[in-house]
C-alpha positions in Angstrom: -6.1 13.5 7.3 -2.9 15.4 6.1 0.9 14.4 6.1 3.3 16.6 8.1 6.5 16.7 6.8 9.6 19.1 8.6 12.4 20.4 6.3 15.4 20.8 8.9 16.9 23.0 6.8 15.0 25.7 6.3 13.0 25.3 9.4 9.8 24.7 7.8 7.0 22.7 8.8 4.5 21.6 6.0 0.9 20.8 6.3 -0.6 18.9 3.1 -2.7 16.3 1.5 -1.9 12.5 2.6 1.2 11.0 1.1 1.0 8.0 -1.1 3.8 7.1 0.6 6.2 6.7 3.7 8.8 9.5 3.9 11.5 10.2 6.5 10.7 13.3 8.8 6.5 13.0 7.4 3.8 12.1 9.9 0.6 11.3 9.0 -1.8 13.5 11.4 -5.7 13.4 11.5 -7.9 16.5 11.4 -8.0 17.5 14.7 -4.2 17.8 15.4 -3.6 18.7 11.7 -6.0 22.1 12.4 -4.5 22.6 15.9 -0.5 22.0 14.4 2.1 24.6 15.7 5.8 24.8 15.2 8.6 25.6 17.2 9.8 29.2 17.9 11.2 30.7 14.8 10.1 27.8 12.5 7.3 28.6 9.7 4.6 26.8 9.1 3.3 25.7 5.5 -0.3 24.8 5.0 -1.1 23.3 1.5 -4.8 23.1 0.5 -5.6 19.9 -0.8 -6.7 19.8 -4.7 -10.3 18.4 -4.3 -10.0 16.7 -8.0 -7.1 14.7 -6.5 -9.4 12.9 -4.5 -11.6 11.7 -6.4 -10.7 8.1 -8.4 -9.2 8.9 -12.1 -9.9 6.8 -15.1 -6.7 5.5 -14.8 -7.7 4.1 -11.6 -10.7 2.5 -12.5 -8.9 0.9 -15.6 -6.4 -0.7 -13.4 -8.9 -2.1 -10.7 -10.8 -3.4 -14.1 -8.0 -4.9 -15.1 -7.0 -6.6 -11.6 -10.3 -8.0 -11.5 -10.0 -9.8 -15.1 -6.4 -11.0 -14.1 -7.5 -12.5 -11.0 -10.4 -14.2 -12.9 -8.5 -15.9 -15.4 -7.4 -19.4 -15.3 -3.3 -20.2 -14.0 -0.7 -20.3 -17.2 -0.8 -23.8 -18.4 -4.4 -24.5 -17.6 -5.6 -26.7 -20.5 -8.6 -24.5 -22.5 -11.7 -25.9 -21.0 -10.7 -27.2 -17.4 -10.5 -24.2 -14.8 -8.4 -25.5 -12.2 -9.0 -28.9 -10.5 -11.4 -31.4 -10.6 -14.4 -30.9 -7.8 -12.8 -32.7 -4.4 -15.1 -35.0 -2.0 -17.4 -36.5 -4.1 -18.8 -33.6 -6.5 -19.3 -34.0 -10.2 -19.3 -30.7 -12.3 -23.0 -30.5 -14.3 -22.5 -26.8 -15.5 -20.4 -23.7 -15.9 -21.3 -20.4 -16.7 -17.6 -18.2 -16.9 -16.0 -19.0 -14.1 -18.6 -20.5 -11.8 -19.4 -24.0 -11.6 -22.6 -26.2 -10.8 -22.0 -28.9 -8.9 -23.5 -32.0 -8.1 -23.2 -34.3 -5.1 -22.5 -38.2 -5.8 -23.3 -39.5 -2.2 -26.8 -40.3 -3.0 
């Protein structure tokens, strides 16, 4: 995959990594048609080699999914220490918890 992105004024055409994000006059082009990319007559084409360490995930990226994960696991604002949440619904009585999973047990008999 690479973004192609035209600069009217200087009648360039550039050929480089995937944008993080949506731009005016940048296509996003897959491999084929990014290898096979001309430009009109007169234009001049730009071809940016992607940086390979780029790619891969930084430790700033694992830190932030880390830390989505243990927001998303932690009770609503408000939530008295203790109770996660709501009661069990349909005739369910919690027996046990262990972090944020609970046991349940059925009261229909």
């Amino acid at each position: 995959m690479a973004t192609l992105t035209y600069v009217y004024s200087d009648q360039t055409a550039v050929l480089g990594p995937l944008a993080t994000y949506a731009e005016p006059h940048s296509y996003d082009l897959c491999q084929p048609h990014a290898g096979s990319l001309s430009a009109p007559i007169g234009w001049e084409v730009l071809r940016l080699a992607p940086d390979p360490e780029a790619a891969r995930p930084s430790g700033d990226d694992l830190l932030a999914l880390a830390d989505a994960v243990r927001e998303a696991g932690r009770p609503p604002a408000g939530t008295p220490v203790g109770t996660h949440g709501s009661e069990p619904v349909g005739g369910a009585v919690e027996v046990g918890r262990r972090g944020h999973l609970r046991v349940l047990r059925s009261t229909d008999g």
